[in-house]
Backbone of each chain as ProteinMPNN parsed JSONL, in Angstrom:
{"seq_chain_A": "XXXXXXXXXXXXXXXXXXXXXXXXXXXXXXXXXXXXXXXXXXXXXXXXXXXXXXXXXXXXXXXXXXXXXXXXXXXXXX", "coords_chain_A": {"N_chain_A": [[110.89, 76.707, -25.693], [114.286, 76.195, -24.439], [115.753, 77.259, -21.819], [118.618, 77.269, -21.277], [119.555, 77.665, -24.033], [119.209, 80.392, -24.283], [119.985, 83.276, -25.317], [122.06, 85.398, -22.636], [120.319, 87.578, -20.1], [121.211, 90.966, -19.224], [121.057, 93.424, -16.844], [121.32, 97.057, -16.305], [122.708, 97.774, -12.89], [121.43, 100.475, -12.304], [118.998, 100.376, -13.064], [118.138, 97.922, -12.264], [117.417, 98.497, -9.422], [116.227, 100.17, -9.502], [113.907, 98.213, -10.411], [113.442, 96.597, -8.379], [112.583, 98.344, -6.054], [109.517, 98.77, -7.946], [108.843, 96.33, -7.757], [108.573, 96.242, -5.193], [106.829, 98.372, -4.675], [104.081, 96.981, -6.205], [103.764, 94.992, -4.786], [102.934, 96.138, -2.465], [100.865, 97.447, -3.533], [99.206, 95.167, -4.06], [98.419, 93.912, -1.745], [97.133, 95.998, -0.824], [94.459, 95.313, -2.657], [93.835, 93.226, -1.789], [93.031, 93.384, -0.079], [90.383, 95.507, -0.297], [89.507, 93.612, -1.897], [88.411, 91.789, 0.253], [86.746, 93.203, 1.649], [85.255, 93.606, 0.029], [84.039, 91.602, -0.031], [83.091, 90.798, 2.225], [80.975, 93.039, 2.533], [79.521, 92.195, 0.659], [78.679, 89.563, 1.823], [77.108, 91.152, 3.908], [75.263, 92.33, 3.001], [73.49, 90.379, 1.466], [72.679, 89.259, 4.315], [70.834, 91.225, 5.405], [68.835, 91.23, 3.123], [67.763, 88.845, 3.502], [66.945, 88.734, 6.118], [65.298, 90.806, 5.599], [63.51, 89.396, 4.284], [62.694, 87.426, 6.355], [61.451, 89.42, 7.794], [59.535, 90.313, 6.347], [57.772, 87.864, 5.844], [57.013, 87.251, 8.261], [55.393, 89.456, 8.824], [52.984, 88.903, 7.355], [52.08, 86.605, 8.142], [50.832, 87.688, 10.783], [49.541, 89.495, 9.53], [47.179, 87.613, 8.121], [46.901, 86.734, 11.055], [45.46, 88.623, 12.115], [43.344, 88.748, 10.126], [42.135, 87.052, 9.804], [40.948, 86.985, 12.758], [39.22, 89.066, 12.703], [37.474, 88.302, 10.66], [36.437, 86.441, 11.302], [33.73, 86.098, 13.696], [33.652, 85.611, 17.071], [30.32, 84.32, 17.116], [29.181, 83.907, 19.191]], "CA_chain_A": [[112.311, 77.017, -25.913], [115.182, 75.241, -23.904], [116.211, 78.242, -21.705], [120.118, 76.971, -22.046], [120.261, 77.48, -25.273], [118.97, 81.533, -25.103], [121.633, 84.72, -24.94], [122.005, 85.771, -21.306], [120.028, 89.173, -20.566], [121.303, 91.218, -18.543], [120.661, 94.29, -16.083], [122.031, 97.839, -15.532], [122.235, 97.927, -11.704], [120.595, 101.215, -11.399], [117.083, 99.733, -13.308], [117.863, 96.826, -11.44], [117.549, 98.754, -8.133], [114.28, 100.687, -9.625], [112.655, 97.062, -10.898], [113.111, 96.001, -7.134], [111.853, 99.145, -5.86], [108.948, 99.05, -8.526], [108.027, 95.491, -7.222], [107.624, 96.628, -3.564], [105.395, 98.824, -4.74], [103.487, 95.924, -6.894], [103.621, 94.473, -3.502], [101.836, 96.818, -1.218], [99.222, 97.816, -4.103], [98.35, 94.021, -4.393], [98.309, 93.754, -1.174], [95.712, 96.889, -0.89], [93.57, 95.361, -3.592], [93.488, 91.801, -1.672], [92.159, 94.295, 1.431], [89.761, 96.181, -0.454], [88.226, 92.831, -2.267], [87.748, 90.827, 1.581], [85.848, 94.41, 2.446], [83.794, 93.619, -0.903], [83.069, 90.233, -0.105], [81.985, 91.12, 3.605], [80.076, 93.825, 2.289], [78.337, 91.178, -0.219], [78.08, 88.981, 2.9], [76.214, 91.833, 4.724], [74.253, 92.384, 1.882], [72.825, 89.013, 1.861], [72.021, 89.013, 4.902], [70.143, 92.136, 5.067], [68.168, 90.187, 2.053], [67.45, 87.85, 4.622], [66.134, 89.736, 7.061], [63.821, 91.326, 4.716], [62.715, 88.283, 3.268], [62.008, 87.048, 7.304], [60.295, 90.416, 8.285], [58.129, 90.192, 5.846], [57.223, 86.727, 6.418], [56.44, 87.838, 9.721], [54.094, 90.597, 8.762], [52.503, 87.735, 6.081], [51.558, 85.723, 9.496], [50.616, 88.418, 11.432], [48.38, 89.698, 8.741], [46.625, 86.459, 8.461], [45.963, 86.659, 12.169], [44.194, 89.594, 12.356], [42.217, 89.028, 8.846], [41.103, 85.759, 10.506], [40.748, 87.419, 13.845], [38.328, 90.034, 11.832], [36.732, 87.961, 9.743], [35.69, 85.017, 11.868], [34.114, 86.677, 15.172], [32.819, 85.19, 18.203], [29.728, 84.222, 16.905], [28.049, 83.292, 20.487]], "C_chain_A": [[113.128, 76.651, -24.666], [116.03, 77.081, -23.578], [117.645, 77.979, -21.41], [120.403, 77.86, -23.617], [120.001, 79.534, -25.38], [120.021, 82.904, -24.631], [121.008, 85.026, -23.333], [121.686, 87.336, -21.232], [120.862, 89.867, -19.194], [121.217, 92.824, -18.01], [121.007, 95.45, -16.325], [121.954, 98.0, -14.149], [121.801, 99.065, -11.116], [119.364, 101.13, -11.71], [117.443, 98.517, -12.381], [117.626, 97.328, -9.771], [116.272, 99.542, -8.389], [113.266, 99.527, -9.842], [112.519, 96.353, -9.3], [112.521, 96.865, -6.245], [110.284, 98.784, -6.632], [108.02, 97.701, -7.71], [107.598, 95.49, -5.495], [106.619, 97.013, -3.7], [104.106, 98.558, -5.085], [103.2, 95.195, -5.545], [102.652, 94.494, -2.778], [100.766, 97.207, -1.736], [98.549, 96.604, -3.99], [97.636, 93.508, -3.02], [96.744, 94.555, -0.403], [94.57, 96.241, -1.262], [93.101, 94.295, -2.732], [92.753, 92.465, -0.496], [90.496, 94.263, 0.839], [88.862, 95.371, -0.662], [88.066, 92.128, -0.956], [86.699, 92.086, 1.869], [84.689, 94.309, 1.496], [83.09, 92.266, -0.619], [82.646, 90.083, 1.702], [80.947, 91.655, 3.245], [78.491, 92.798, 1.431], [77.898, 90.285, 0.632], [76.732, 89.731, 3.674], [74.762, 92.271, 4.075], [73.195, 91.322, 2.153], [72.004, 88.536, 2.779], [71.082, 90.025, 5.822], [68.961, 91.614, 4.275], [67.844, 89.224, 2.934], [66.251, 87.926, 5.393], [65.417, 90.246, 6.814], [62.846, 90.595, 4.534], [61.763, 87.596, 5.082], [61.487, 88.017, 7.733], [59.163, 90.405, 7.509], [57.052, 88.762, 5.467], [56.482, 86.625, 7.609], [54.786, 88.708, 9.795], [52.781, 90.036, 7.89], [51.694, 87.045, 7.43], [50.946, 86.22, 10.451], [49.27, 88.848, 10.897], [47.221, 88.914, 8.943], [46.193, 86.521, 9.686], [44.598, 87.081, 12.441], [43.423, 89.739, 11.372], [41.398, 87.894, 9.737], [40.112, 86.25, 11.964], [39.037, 88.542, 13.343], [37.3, 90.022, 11.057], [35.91, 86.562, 10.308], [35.625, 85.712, 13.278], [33.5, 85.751, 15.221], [31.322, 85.76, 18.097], [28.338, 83.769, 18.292], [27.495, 84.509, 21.224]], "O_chain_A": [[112.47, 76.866, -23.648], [116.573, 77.836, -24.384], [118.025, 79.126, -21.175], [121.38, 78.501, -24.002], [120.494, 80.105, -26.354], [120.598, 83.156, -23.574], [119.84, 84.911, -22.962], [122.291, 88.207, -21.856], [121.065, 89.161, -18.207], [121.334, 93.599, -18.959], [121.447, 95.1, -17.42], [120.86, 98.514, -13.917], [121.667, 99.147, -9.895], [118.507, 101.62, -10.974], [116.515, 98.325, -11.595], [117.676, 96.443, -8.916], [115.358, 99.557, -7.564], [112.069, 99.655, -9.583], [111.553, 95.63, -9.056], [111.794, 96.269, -5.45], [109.555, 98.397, -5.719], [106.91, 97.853, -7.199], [106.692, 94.953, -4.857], [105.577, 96.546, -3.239], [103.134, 99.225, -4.731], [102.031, 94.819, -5.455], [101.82, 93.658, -2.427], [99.752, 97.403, -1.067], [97.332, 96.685, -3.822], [96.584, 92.868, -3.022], [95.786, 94.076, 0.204], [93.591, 96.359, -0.525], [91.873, 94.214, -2.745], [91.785, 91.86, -0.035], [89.614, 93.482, 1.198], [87.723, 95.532, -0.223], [86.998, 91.556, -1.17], [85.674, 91.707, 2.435], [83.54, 94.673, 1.747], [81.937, 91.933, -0.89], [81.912, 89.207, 2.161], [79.883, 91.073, 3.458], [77.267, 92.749, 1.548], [76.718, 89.977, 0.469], [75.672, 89.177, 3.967], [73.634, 92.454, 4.534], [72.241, 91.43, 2.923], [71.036, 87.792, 2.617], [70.635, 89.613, 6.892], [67.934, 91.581, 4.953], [67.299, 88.543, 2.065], [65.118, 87.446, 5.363], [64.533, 90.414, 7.653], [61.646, 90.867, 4.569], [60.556, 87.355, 5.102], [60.578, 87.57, 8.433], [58.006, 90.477, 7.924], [55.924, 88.742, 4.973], [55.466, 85.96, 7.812], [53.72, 88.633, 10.406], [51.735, 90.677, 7.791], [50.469, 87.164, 7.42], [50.382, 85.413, 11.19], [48.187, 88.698, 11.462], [46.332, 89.265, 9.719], [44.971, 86.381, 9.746], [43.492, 86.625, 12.73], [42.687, 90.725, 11.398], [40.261, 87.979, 10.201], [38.932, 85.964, 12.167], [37.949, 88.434, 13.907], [36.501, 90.898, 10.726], [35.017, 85.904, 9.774], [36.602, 85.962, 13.983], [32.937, 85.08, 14.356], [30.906, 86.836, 18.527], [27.143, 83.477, 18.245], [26.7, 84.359, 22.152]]}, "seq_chain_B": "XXXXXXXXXXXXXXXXXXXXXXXXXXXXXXXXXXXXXXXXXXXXXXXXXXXXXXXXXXXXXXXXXXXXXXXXXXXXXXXXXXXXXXXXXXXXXXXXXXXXXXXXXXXXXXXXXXXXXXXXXXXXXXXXXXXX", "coords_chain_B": {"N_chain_B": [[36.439, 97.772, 20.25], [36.416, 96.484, 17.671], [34.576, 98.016, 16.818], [31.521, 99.305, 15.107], [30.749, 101.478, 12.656], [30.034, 105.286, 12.528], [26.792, 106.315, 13.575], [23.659, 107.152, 12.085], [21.639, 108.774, 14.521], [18.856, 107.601, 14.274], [19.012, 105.096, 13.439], [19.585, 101.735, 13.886], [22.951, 100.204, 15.849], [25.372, 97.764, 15.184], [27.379, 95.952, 16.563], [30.281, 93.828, 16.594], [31.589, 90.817, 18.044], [35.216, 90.311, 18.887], [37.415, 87.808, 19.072], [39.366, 87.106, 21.505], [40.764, 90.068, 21.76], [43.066, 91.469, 22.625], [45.316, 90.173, 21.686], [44.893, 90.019, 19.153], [45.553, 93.058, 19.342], [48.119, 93.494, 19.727], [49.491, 91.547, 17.519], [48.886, 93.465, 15.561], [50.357, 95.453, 16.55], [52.635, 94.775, 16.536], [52.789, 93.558, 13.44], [53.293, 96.671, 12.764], [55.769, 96.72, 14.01], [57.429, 95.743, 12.513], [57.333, 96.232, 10.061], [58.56, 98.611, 10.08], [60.631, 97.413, 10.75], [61.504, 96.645, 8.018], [62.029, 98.772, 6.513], [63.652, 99.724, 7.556], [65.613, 97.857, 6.824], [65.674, 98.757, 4.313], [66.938, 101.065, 4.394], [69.619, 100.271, 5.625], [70.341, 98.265, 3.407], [70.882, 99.93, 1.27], [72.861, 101.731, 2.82], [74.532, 99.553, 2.758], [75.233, 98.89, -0.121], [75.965, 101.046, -1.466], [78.407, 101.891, -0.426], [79.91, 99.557, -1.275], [79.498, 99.658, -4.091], [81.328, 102.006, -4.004], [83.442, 101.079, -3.141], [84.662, 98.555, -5.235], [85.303, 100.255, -7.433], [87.49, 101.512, -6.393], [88.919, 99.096, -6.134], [89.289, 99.078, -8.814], [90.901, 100.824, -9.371], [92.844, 100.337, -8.188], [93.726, 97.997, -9.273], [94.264, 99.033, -11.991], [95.895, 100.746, -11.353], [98.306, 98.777, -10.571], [98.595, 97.598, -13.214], [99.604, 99.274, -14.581], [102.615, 99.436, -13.199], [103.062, 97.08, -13.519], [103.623, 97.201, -16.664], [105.632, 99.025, -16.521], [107.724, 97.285, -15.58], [108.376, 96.142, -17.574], [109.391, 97.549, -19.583], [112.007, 97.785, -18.05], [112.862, 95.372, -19.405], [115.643, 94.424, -21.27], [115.105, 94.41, -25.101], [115.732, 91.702, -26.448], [114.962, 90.014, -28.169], [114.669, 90.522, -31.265], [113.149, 89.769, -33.775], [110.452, 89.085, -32.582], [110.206, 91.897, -31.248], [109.754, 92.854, -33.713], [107.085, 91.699, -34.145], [105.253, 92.391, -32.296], [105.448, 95.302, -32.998], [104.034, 95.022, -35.495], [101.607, 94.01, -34.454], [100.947, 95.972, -32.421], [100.597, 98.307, -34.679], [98.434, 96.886, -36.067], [96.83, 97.052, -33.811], [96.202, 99.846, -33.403], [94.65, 100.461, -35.893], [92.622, 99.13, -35.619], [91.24, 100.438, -33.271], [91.273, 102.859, -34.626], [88.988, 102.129, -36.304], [86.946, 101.309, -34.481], [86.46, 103.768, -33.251], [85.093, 104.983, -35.185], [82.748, 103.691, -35.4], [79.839, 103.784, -33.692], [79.612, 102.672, -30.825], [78.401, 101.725, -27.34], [79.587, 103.463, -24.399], [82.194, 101.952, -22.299], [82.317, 99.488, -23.367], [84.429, 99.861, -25.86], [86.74, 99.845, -23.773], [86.826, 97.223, -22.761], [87.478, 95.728, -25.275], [89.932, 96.65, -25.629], [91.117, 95.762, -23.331], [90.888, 93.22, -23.984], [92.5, 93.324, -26.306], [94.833, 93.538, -25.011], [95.277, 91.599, -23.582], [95.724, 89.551, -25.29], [97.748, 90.463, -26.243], [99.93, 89.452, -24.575], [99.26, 86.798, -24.464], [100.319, 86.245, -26.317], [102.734, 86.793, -26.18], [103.622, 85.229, -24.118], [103.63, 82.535, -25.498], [105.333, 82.768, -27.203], [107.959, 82.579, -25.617], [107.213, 80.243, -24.88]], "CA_chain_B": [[37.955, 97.747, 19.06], [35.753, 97.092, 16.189], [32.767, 99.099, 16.794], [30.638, 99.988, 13.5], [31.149, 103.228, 12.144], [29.506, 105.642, 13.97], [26.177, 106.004, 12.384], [22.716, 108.552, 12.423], [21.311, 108.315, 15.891], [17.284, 106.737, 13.963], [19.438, 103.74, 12.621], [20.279, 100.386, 14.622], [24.365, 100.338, 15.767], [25.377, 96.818, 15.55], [28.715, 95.765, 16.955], [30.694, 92.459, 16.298], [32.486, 90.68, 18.756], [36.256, 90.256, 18.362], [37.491, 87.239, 19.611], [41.149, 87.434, 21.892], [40.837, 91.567, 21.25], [44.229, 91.841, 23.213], [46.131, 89.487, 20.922], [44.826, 90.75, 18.061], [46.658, 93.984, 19.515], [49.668, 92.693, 19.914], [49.807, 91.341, 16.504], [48.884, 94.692, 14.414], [51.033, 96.643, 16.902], [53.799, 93.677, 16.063], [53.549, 94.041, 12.66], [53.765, 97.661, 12.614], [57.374, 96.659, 14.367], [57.947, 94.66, 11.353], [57.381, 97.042, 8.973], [59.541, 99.591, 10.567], [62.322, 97.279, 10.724], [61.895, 96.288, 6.794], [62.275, 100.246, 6.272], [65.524, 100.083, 8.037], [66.557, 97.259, 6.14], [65.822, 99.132, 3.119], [68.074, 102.044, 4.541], [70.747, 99.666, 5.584], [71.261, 97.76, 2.067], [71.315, 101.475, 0.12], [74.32, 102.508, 2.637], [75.789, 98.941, 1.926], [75.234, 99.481, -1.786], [76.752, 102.127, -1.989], [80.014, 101.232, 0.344], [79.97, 98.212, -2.266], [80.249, 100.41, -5.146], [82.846, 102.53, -3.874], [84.925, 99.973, -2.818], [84.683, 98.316, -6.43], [84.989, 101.708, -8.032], [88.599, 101.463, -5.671], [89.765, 98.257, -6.681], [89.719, 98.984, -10.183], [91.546, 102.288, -9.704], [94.106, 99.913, -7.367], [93.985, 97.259, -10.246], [94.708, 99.88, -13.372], [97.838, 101.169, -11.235], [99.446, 97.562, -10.624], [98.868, 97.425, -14.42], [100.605, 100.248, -15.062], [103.728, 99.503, -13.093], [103.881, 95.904, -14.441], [104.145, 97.45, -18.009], [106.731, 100.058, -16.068], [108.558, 96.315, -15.365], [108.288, 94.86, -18.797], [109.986, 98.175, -20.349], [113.042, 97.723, -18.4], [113.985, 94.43, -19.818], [115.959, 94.25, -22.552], [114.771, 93.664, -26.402], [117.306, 90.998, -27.332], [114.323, 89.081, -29.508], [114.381, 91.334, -32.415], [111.549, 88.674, -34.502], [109.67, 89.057, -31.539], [109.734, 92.908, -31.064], [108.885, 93.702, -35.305], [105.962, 90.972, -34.52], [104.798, 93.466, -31.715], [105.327, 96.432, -33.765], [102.839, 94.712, -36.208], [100.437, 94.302, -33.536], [100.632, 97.636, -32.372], [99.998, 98.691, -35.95], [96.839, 96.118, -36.102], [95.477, 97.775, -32.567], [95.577, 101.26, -33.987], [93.997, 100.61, -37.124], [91.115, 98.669, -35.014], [90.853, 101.386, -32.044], [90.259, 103.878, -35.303], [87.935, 101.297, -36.736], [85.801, 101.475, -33.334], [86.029, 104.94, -32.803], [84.345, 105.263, -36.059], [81.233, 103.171, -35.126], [78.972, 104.323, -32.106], [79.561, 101.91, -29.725], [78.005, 102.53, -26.406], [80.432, 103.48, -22.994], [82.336, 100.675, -22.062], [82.769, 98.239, -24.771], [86.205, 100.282, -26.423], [87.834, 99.432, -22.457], [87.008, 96.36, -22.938], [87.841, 95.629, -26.34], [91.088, 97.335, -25.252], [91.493, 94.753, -22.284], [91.211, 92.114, -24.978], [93.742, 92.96, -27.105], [96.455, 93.729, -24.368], [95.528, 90.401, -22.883], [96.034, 88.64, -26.638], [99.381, 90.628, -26.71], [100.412, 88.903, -23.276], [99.163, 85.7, -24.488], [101.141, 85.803, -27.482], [104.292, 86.896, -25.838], [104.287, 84.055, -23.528], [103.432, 81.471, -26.951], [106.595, 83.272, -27.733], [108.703, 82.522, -24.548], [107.216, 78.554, -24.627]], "C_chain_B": [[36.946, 97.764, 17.954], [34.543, 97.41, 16.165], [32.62, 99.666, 15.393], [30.838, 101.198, 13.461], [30.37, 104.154, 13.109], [27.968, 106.09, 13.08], [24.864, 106.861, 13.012], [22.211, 107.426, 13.731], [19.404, 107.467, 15.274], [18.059, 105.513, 13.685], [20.067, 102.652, 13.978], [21.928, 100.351, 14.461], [24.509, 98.626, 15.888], [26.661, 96.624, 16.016], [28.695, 93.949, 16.62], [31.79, 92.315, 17.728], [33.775, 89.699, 18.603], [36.744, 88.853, 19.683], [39.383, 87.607, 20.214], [41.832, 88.847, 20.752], [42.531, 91.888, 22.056], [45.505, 91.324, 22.055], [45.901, 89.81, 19.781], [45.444, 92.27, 17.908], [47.466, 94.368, 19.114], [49.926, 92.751, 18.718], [49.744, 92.457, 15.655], [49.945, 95.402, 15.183], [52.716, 95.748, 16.428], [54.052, 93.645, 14.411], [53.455, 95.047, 12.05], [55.286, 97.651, 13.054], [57.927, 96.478, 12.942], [58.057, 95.33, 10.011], [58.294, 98.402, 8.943], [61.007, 98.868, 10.058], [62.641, 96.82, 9.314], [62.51, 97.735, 6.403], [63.563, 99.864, 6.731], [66.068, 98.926, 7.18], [66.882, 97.56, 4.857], [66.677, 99.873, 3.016], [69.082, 101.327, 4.849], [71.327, 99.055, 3.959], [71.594, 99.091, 1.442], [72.462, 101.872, 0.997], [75.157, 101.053, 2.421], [76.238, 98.685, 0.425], [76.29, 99.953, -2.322], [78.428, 102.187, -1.07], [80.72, 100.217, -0.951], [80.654, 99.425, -3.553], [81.208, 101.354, -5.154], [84.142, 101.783, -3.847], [85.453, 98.922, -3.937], [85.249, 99.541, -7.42], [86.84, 101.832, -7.657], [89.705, 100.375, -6.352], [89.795, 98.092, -8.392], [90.743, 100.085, -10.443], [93.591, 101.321, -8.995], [94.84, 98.486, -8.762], [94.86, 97.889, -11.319], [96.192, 100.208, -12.658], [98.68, 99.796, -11.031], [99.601, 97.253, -12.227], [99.85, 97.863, -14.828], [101.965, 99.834, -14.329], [104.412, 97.567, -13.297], [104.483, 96.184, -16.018], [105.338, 98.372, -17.396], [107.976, 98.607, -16.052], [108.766, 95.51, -16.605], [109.407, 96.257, -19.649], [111.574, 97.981, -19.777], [113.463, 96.31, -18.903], [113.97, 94.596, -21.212], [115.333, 93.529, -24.099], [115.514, 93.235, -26.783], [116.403, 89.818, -28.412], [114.294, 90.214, -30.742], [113.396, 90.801, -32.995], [110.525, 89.424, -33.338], [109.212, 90.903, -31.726], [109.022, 93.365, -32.745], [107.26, 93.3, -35.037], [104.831, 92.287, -33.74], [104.855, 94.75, -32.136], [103.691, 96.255, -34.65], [101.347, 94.6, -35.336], [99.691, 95.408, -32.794], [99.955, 98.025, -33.251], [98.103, 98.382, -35.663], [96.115, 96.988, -34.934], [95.354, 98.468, -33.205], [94.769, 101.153, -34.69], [92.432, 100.257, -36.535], [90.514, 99.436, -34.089], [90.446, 102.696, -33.313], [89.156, 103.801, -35.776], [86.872, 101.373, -35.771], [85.574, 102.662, -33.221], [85.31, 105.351, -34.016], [83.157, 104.786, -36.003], [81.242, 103.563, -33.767], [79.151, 103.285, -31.346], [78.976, 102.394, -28.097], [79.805, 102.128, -25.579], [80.867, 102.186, -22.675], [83.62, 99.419, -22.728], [83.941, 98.408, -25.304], [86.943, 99.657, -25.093], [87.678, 98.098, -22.711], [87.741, 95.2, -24.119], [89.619, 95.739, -26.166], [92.041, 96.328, -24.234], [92.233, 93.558, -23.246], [92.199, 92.006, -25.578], [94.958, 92.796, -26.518], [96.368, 91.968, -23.907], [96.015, 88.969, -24.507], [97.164, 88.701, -26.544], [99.929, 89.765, -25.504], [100.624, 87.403, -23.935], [100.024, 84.982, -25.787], [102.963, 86.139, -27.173], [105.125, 85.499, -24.872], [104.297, 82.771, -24.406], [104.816, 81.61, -26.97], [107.605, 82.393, -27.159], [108.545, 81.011, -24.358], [107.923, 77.76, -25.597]], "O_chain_B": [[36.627, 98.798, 17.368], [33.62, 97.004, 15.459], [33.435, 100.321, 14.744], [31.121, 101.885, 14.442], [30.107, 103.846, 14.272], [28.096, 106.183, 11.86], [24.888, 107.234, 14.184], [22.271, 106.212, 13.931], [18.865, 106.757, 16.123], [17.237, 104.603, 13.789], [20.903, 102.976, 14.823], [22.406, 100.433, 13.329], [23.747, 98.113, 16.707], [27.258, 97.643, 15.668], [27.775, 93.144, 16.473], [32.485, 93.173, 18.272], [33.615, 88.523, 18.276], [36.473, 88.927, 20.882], [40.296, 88.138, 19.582], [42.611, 88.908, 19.801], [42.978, 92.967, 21.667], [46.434, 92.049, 21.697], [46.942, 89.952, 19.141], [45.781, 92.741, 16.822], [47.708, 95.3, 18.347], [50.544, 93.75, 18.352], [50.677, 92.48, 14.851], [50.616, 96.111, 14.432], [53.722, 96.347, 16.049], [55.203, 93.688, 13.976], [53.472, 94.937, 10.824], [56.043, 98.477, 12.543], [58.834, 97.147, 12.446], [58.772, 94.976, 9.073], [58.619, 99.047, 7.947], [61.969, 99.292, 9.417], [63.823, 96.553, 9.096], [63.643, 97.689, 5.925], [64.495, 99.749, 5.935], [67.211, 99.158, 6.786], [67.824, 97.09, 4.218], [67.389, 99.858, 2.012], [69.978, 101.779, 4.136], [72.422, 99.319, 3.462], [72.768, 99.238, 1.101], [73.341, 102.422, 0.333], [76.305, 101.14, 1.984], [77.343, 98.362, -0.013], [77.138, 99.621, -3.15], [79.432, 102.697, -1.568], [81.876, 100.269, -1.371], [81.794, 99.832, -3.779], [81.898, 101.573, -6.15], [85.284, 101.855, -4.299], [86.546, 98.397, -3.728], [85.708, 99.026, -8.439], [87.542, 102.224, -8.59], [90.806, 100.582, -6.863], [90.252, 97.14, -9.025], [91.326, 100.239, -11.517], [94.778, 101.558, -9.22], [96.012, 98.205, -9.013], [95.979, 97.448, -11.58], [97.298, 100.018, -13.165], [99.849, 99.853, -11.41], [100.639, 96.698, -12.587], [100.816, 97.285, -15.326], [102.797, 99.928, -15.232], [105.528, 97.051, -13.247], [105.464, 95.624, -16.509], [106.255, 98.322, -18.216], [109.094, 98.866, -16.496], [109.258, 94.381, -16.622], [110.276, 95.775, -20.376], [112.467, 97.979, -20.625], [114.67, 96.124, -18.75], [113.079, 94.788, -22.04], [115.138, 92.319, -24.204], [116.278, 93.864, -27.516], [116.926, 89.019, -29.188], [113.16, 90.692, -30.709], [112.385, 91.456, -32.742], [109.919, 90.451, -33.645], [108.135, 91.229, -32.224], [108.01, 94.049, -32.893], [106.325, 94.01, -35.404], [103.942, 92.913, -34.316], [104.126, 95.477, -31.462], [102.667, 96.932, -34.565], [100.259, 95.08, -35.655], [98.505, 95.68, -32.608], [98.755, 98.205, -33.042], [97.124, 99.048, -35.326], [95.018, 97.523, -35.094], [94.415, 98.275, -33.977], [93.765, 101.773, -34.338], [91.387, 100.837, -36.83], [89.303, 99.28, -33.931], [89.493, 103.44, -33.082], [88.335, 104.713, -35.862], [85.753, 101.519, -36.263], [84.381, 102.918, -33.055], [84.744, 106.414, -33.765], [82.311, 105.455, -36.596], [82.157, 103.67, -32.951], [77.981, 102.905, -31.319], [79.22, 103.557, -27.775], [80.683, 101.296, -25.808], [80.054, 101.263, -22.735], [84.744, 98.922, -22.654], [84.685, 97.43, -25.378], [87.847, 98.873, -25.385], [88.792, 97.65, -22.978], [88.344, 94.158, -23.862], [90.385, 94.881, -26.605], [93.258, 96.156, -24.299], [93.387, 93.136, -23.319], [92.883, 90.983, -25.609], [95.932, 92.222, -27.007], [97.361, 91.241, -23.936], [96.487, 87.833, -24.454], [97.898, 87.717, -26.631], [100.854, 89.178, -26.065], [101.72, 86.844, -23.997], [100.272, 83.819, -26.107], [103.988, 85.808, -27.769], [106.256, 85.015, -24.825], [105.039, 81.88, -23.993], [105.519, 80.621, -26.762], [108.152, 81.544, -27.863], [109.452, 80.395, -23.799], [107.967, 76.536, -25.479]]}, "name": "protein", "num_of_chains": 2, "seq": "XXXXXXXXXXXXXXXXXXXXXXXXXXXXXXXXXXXXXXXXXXXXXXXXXXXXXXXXXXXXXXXXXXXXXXXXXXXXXXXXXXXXXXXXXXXXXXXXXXXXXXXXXXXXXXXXXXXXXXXXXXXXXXXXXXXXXXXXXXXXXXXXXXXXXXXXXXXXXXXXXXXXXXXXXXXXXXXXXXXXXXXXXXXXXXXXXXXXXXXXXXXXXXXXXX"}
């Protein structure tokens, strides 16, 4: 639709002074929310790499193991 | 280090000998470290878990209120489509009849909010059809 051609709306200026109020407040919540999700996508960062760190400790203890089975299981036969 | 059990004093004790007994140490006392610090990583993800799900738990509570005061911004403008608002009357209608229609089958937790999402986001999508 060809916004020319449609009836002109218009305001009372004391909702028009609450719909600009209303969008501050649309403002500072969105603004909250855009907080709250960087704190979720650190958190999912930290996550991750927690998951990480698991995955290389127990790689660790995997190699370690192995030492001392070998160490245990193959003596100094002389 | 690895001396045979300890065994009746008539019986032969044999012992084995452990090759690099120091380093073999090392390594069990190393990964007893290692196993400590998986424990803590198990206690670290459960408090970021649970940080996680609060903070999700948050932005839906911060989401639902920007909802609410966009529909607070859609009531003050004027109804000068009349077509337009009966069509949304009719749609109204149609939700109800379908939100009694669900609440009559078991659905599990959930599924009605969503369902619910759906339709408001249809009505949106049909208001801006409208407006093109």
């Amino acid at each position: 639709m060809d916004e020319k051609n449609l009836a002109q709306v218009f305001v009372k200026i004391k909702d028009y002074k609450e719909i600009l109020d209303i969008i501050d407040i649309i403002k500072k919540k969105t603004s909250d929310a855009k907080a709250t999700l960087r704190r979720i996508h650190e958190l999912k960062d930290e996550e991750d790499q927690e998951i990480g760190e698991w995955s290389k400790n127990l790689d660790d203890i995997s190699q370690k193991v192995e030492f001392i089975d070998r160490a245990l299981f193959e003596p100094d036969i002389d | 280090m690895a001396k045979a059990q300890k065994s009746p004093p008539e019986e032969e004790a044999f012992y084995v000998n452990l090759r690099k007994p120091i380093e073999l140490r090392r390594h069990i006392l190393e990964a007893s470290k290692m196993v400590i610090f998986s424990l803590q990583n198990y206690h670290n993800l459960l408090k970021i878990k649970e940080e996680k799900t609060k903070k999700v738990a948050l932005l839906k509570v911060q989401v639902g209120e920007i909802n609410l005061l966009c529909a607070k911004l859609v009531e003050f403008l004027p109804d000068y489509h009349i077509k337009m608002r009966k069509e949304l009357e009719e749609a109204e209608e149609k939700r109800k009849k379908g939100r009694k229609k669900s609440r009559a089958s078991d659905e599990p937790s959930g599924v009605g909010e969503i369902e619910k999402l759906e339709s408001a986001l249809h009505g949106i999508e049909h208001k801006l059809n409208r407006l093109s």
